[in-house]
MIPA-882534 format. One line per 2 residues: their letters; for each residue x, z, y of C-alpha. Coordinates in nm, 3 decimals, decimal comma. Layout:
# residues N
a = X:Z:Y; ...;
# end
This chain:
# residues 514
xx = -1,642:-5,405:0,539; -1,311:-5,425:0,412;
xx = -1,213:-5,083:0,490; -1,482:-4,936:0,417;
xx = -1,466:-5,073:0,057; -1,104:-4,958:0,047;
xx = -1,223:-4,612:0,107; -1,513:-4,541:-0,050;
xx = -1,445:-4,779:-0,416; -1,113:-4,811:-0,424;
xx = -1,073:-5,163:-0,378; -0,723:-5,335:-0,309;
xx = -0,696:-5,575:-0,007; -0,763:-5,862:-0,163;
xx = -1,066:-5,778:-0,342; -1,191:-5,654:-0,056;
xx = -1,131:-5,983:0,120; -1,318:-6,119:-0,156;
xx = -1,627:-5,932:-0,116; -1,640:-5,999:0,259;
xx = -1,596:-6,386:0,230; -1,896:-6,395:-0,044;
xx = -2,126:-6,152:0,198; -2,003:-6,377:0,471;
xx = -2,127:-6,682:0,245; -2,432:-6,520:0,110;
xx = -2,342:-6,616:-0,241; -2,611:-6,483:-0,489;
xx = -2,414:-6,430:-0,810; -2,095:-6,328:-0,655;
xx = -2,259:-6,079:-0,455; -2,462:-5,950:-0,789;
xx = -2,126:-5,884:-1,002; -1,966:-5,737:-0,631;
xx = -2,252:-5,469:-0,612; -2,135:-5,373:-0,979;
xx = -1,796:-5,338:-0,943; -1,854:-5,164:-0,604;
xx = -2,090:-4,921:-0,774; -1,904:-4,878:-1,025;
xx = -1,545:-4,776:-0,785; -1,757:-4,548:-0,589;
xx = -1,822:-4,318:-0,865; -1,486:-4,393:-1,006;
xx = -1,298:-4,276:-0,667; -1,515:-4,075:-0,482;
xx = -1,796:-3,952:-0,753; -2,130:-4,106:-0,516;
xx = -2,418:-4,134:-0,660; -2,483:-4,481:-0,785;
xx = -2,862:-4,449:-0,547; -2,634:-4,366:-0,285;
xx = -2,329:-4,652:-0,346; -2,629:-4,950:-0,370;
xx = -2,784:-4,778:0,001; -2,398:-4,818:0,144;
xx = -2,361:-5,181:-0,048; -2,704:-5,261:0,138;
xx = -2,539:-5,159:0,471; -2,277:-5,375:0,465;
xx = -2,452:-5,684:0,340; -2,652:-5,654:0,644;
xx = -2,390:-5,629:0,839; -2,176:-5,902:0,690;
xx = -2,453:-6,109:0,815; -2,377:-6,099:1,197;
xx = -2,065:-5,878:1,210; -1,719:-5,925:1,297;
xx = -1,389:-5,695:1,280; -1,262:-5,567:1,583;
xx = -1,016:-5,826:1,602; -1,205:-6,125:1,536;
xx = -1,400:-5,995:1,821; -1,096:-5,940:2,031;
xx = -1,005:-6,287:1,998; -1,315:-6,408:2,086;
xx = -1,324:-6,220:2,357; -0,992:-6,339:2,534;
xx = -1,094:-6,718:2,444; -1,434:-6,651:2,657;
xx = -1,250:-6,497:2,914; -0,972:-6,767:2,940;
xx = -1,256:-7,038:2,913; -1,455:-6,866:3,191;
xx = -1,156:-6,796:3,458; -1,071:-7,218:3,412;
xx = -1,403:-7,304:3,439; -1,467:-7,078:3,727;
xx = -1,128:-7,171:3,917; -1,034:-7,501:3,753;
xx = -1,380:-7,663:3,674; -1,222:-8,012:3,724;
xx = -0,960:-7,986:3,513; -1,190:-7,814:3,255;
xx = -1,458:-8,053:3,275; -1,239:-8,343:3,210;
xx = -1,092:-8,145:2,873; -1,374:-8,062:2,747;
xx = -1,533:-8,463:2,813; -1,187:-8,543:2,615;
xx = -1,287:-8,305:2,336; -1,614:-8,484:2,237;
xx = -1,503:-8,839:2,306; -1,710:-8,972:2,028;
xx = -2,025:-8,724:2,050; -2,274:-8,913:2,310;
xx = -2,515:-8,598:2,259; -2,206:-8,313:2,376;
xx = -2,101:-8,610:2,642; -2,455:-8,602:2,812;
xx = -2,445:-8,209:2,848; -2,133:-8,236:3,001;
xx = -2,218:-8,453:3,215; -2,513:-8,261:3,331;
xx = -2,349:-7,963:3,362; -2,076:-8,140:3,597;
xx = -2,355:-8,267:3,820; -2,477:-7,902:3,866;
xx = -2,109:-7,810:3,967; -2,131:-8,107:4,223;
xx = -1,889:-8,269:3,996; -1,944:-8,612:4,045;
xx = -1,826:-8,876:3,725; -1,713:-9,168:3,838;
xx = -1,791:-9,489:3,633; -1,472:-9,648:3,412;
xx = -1,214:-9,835:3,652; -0,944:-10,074:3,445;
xx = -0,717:-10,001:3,787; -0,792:-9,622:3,841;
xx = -0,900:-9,490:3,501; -0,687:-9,317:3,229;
xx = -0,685:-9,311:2,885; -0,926:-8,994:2,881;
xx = -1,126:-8,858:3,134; -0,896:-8,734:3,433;
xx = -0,924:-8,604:3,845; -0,935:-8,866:4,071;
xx = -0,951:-8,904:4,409; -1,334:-8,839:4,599;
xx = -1,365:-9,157:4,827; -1,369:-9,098:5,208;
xx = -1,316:-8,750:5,162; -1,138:-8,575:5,463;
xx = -0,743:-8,619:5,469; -0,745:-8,856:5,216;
xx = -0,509:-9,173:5,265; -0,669:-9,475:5,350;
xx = -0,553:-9,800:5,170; -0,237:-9,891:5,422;
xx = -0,202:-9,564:5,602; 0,114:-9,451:5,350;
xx = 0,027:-9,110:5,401; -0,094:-8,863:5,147;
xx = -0,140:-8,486:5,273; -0,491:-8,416:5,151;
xx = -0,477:-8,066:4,967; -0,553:-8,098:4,621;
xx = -0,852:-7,957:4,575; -0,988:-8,331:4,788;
xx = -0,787:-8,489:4,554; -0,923:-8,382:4,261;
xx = -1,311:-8,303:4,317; -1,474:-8,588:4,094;
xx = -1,360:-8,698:3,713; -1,303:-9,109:3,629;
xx = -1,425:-9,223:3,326; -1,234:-9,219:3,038;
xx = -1,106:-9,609:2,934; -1,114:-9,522:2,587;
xx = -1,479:-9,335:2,585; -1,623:-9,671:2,632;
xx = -1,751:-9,785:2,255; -1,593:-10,093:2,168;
xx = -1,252:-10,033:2,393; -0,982:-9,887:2,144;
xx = -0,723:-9,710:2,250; -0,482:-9,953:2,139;
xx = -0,658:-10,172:2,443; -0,613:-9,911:2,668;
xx = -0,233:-9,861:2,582; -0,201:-10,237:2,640;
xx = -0,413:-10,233:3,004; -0,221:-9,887:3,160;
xx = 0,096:-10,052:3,023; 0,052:-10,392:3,207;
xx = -0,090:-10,177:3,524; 0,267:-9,950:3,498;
xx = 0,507:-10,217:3,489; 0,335:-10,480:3,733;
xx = 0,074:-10,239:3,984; -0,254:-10,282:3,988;
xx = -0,493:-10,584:3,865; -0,545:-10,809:4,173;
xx = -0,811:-10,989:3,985; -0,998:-11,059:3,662;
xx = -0,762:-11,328:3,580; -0,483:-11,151:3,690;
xx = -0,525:-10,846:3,434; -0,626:-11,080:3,127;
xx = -0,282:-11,290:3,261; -0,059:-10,949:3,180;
xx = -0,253:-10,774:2,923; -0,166:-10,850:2,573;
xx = -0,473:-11,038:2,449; -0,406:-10,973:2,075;
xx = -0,459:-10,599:2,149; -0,716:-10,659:2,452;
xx = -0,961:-10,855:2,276; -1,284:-11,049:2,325;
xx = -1,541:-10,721:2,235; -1,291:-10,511:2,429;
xx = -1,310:-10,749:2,741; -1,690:-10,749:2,725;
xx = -1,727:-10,358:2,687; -1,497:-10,293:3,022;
xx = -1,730:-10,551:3,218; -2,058:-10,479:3,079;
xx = -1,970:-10,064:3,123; -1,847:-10,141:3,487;
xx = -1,487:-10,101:3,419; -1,403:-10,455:3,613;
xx = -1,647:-10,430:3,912; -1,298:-10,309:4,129;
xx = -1,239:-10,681:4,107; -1,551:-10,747:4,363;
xx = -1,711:-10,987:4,134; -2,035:-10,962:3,949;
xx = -2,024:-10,819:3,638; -2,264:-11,142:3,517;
xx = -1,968:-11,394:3,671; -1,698:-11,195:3,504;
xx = -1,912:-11,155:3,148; -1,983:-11,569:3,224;
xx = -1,635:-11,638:3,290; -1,443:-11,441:2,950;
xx = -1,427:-11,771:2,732; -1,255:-11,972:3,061;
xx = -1,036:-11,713:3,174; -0,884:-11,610:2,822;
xx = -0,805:-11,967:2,769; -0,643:-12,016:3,051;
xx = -0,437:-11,657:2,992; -0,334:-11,743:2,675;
xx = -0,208:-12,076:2,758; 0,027:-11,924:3,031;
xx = 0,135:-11,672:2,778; 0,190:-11,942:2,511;
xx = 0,447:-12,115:2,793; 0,600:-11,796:2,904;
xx = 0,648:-11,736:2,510; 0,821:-12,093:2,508;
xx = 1,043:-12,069:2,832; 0,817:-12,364:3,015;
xx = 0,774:-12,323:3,293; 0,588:-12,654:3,517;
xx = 0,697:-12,777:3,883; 0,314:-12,699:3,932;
xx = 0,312:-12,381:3,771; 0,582:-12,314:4,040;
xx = 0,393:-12,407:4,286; 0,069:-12,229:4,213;
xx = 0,299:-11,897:4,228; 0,372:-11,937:4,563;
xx = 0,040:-12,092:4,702; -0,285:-11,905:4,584;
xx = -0,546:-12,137:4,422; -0,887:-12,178:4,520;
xx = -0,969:-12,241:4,128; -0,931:-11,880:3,969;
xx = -1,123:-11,947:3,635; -1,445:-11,806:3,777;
xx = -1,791:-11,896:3,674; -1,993:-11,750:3,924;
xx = -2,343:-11,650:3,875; -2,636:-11,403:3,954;
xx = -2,609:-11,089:3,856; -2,811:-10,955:3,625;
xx = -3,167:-10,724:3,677; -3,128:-10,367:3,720;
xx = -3,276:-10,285:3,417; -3,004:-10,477:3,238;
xx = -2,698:-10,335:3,408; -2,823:-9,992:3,326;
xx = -2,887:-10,064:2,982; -2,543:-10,180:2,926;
xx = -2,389:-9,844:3,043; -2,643:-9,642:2,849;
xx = -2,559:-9,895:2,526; -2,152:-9,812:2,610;
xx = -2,097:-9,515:2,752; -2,413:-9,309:2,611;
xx = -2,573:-9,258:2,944; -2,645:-9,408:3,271;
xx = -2,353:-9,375:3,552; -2,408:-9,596:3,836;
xx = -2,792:-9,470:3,841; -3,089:-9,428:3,645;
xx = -3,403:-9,688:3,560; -3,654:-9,396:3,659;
xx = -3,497:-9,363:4,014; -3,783:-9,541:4,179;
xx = -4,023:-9,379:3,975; -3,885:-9,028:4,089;
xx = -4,192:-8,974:4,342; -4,440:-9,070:4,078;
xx = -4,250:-8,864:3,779; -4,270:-8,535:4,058;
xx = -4,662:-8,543:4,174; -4,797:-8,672:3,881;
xx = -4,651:-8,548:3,552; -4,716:-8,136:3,501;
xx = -4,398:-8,090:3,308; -4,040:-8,269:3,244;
xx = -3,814:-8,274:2,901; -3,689:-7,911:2,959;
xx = -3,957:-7,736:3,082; -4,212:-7,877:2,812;
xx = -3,926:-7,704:2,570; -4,114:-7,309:2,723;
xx = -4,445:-7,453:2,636; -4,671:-7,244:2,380;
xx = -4,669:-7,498:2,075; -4,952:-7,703:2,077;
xx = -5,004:-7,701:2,456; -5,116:-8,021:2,653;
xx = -4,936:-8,154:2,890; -4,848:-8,483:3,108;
xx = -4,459:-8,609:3,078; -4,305:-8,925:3,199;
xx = -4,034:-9,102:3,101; -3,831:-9,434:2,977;
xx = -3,839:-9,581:2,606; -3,445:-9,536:2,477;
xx = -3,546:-9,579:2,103; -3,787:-9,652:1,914;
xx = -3,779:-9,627:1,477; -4,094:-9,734:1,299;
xx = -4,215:-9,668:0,978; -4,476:-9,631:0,725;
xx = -4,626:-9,293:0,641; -4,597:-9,191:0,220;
xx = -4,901:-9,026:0,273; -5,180:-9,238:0,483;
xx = -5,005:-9,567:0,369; -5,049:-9,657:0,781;
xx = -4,785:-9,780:0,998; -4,589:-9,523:1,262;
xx = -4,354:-9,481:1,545; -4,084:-9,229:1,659;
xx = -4,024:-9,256:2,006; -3,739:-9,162:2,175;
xx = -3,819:-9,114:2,597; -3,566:-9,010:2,879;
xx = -3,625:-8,863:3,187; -3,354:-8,704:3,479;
xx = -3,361:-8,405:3,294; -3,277:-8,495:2,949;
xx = -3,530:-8,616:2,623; -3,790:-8,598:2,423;
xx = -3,919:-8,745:2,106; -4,318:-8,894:2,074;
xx = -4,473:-8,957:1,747; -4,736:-9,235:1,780;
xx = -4,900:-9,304:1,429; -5,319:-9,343:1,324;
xx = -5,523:-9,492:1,555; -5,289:-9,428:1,887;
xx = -5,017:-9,636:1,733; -5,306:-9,929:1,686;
xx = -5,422:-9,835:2,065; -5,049:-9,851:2,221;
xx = -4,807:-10,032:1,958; -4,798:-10,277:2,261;
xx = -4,609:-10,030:2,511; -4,380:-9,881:2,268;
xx = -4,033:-10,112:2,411; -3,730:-10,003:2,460;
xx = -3,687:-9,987:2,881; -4,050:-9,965:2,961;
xx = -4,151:-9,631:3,151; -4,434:-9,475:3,012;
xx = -4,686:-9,140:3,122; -4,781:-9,014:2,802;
xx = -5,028:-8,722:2,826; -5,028:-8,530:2,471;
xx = -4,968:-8,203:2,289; -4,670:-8,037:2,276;
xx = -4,493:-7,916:1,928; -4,158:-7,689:2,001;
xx = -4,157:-7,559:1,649; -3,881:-7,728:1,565;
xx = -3,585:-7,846:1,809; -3,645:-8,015:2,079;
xx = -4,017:-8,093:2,236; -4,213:-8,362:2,021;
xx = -4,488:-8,469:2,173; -4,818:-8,613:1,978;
xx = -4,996:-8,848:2,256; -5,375:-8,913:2,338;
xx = -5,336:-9,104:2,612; -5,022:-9,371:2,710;
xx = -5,001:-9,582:2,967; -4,743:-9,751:3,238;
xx = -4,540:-9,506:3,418; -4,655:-9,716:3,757;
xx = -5,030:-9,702:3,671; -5,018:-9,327:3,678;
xx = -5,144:-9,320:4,062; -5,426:-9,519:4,041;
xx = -5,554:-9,278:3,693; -5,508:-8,946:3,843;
xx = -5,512:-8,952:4,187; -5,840:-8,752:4,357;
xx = -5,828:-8,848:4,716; -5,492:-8,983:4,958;
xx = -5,447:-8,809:5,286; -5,283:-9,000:5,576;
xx = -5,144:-8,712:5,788; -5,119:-8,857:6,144;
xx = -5,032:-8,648:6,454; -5,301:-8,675:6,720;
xx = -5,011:-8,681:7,023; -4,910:-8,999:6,912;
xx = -5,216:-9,166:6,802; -5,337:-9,529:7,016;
xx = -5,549:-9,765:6,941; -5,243:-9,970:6,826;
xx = -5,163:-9,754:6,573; -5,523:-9,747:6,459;
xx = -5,500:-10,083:6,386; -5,216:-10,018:6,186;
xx = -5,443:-9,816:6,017; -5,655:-10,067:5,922;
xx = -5,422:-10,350:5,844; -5,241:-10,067:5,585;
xx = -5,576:-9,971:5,396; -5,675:-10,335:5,418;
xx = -5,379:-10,471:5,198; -5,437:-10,171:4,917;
xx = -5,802:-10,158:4,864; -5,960:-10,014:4,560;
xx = -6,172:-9,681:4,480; -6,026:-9,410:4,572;
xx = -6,155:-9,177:4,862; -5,970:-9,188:5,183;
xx = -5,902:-8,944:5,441; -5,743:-8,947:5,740;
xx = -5,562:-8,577:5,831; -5,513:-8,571:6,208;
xx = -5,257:-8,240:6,365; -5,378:-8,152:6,681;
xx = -5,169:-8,041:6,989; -5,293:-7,654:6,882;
xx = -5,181:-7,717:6,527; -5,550:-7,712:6,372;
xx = -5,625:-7,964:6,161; -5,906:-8,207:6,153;
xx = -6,045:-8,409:5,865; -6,163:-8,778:5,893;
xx = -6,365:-8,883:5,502; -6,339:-9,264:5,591;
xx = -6,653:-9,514:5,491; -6,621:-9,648:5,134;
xx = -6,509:-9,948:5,202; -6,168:-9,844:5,347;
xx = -6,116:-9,644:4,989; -5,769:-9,776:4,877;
xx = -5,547:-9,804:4,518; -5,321:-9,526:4,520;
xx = -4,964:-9,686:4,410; -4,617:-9,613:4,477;
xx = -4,602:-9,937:4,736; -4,875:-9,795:4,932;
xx = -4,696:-9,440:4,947; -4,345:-9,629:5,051;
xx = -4,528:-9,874:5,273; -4,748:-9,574:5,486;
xx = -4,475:-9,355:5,513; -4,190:-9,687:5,635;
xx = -4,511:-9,752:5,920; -4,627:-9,373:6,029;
xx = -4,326:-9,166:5,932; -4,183:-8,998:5,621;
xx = -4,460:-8,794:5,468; -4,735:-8,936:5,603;
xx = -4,899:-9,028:5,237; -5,056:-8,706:5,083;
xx = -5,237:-8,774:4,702; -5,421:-8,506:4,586;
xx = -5,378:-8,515:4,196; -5,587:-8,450:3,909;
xx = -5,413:-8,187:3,710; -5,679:-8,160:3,423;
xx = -5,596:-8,216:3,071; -5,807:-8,328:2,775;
xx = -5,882:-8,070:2,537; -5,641:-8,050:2,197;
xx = -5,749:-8,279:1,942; -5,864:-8,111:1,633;
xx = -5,630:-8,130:1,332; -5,789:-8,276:1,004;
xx = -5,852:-7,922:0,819; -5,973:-7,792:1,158;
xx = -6,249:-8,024:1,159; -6,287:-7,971:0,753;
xx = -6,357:-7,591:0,836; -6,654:-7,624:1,114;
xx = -6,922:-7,695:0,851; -6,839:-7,357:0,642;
xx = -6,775:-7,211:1,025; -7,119:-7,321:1,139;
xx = -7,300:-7,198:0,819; -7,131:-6,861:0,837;
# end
């Protein structure tokens, strides 16, 4: 553009730069006044017809759009090659910059994360004895060569060394860095914590503070200590009392005869409140609340073999769906905003769900959010079956049916197979049989699938009254009893028919009179 302005109207270098930075940002009346003047040069310099000077202006408008010089490009270039050859030879090293690069974006954090996991990159959770102040390599647990606590010896190569990433101390919302300054401090001058009392004893508590102290538990950051994170989160008020008091008499030169003695003789009384730990549910929640996703597993993990027979598409796959498709997703409640429309005057929902591939929004509003306001809680799994809208970002769905992820078996399940193998069939394992169906009856057909010794197989359509309720404990419990796989379900795959929007059900009177 520049040049080519240079050439053809005359323009000096900086004029030219200022043409290309208002193409560049599309700025109406700048770009009105620069067609003049250009105009105007061309048949100054070069004599071209003005028809001819507003075609060439047109030309590299357009291309001002998209366009870069050569060097721009260049540059470009060499960054994407630089950032390919690390990722390619270094992806460790790589990963863990580019974590460091979005501390504070949760969103960039998950893709990172994701993309690690397809690497086989595993991210360890936060450790207040092995974790830095950003993400770094760490050591991969049992892998081969790798010293053992006690062995003295470290001649792993370094690729063992370095094949997962530890959690950044200072990712962890509510953790400054200030805290972490004050933890890798106390852990360089004095080793590693031994315990929970022990780090809050040589930590400086006016940096470390109470919200701090809570975030590393609740985020996983303690559980090195072999203690629940519950007894630890039970025990802060106790065991910060008792920390400040020794620093208060280190502070003051006292020292007691006791205090002496304790030093020298470990005490059976370390502080600790111990008590259950808390649900599943819970843990996960914390990390997803502090770290912006979950790290020592995921709430729909025992869900995974009803999310993979029985919904007909996942977060990213819905995302290819022609707009206004119907479909069947699954997934867990992370968020959920409501409101109340300007236009109806009638109460709504956003919904944000998760699933192991990533989210999706669902807005529940007219007479679905009076059907289902009830399931709409943050942590409860849901199979919503609905119509897909991917005009605009990521996959919204608009739901006609909701219901408990769990429930999902018993509402589309056709028939359930038990494939046996005739060779090791007895009367014992009939019974078996029985006793199974017996404990999960309900209405669905059963069939019994039995392999022969020749490999043909025969079909068994069992009386009525042995029909069973198709649930995950009946999958886990016949395939713990007759082997892995044993539990078939065949699965209705059938979807309602689109709802009709408001002006398409305006239009079938004139439609039918036509």
């Amino acid at each position: 553009v520049m040049q080519a302005t240079q050439l053809l109207a005359g323009y000096t270098l900086g004029a030219a730069d200022l043409l290309r930075r208002a193409m560049g940002k599309k700025k109406i009346e700048e770009m009105q006044s620069q067609r003049v003047n250009f105009v105007k040069g061309c048949k100054a310099k070069n004599n071209i017809p003005e028809s001819k000077a507003n075609e060439v202006f047109d030309l590299l408008e357009k291309f001002a759009g998209y366009g870069f010089n050569k060097s721009h490009a260049a540059a470009y270039a060499i960054v994407a090659y630089q950032t390919a050859y690390l990722k390619a030879n270094y992806p460790v090293e790589f990963l863990c910059a580019m974590m460091t690069n979005d501390l504070s974006s949760t969103d960039k954090l998950v893709i990172l994360l994701n993309e690690a996991r397809s690497m086989g990159v595993d991210v360890l959770q936060p450790d207040v004895n092995e974790g830095e102040m950003f993400f770094a390599p760490a050591p991969r647990r049992g892998a081969p060569g790798i010293a053992r606590p006690g062995d003295g010896k470290a001649t792993e190569p370094s690729d063992a060394r370095r094949s997962v990433i530890r959690f950044g101390l200072a990712a962890i919302k509510g953790v400054g860095e200030t805290a972490v300054e004050s933890i890798l401090a106390a852990r360089t001058e004095g080793g590693p914590f031994k315990s929970f009392p022990d780090m809050l004893e040589r930590v400086d508590l006016r940096a470390v503070n109470k919200k701090a102290i809570e975030s590393l538990i609740k985020s996983g950051g303690c559980d090195c200590f072999g203690e629940t994170r519950a007894t630890l989160f039970a025990s802060i008020d106790r065991v910060v009392g008792r920390a400040s008091s020794a620093a208060t008499d280190r502070a003051r030169g006292q020292v007691s005869m006791f205090g002496m003695l304790e030093e020298r003789a470990e005490t059976k009384d370390d502080g600790l409140l111990r008590v259950p730990e808390w649900s599943q549910s819970e843990l996960l929640s914390n990390e997803k609340e502090l770290l912006g996703f979950y790290i020592t597993g995921h709430p729909l993990t025992p869900f995974a073999p009803i999310l993979e027979r029985y919904t007909l598409a996942n977060s990213k796959t819905a995302a290819a769906l022609p707009s206004r498709s119907m479909t069947r997703l699954g997934g867990i409640i992370t968020g959920v905003t409501a409101g109340m429309s300007k236009k109806s005057g009638k109460p709504y929902a956003m919904v944000t769900l998760e699933d192991l591939e990533g989210a999706f929004a669902m807005l529940c509003m007219n007479e679905n959010y009076d059907k289902y306001r009830a399931l709409l809680e943050v942590n409860r799994a849901l199979l919503v079956v609905g119509e897909v809208n991917n005009d605009d970002g990521p996959p919204k769905l608009f739901p006609t049916e909701l219901m408990p992820l769990e429930e999902a078996p018993k509402k589309f399940t056709k028939q359930v197979h038990l494939r046996l193998n005739a060779v090791h069939l007895n009367e014992e394992k009939l019974h078996g049989i029985l006793e199974l169906v017996g404990r999960f009856p309900g209405k669905c057909p059963l069939f019994l699938c039995i392999r022969q010794p020749g490999g043909e197989i025969v079909f068994i359509e069992t009386h009525d009254k042995y029909f069973v309720a198709p649930s995950l404990e009946l999958q886990q419990a016949a395939d713990h009893q007759f082997g892995e796989e044993t539990y078939y379900a065949r699965v209705d795959t059938t979807l309602p028919e689109k709802p009709k929007r408001a002006w398409e059900r305006k239009s079938e009177p004139a439609m039918a009179g036509e």
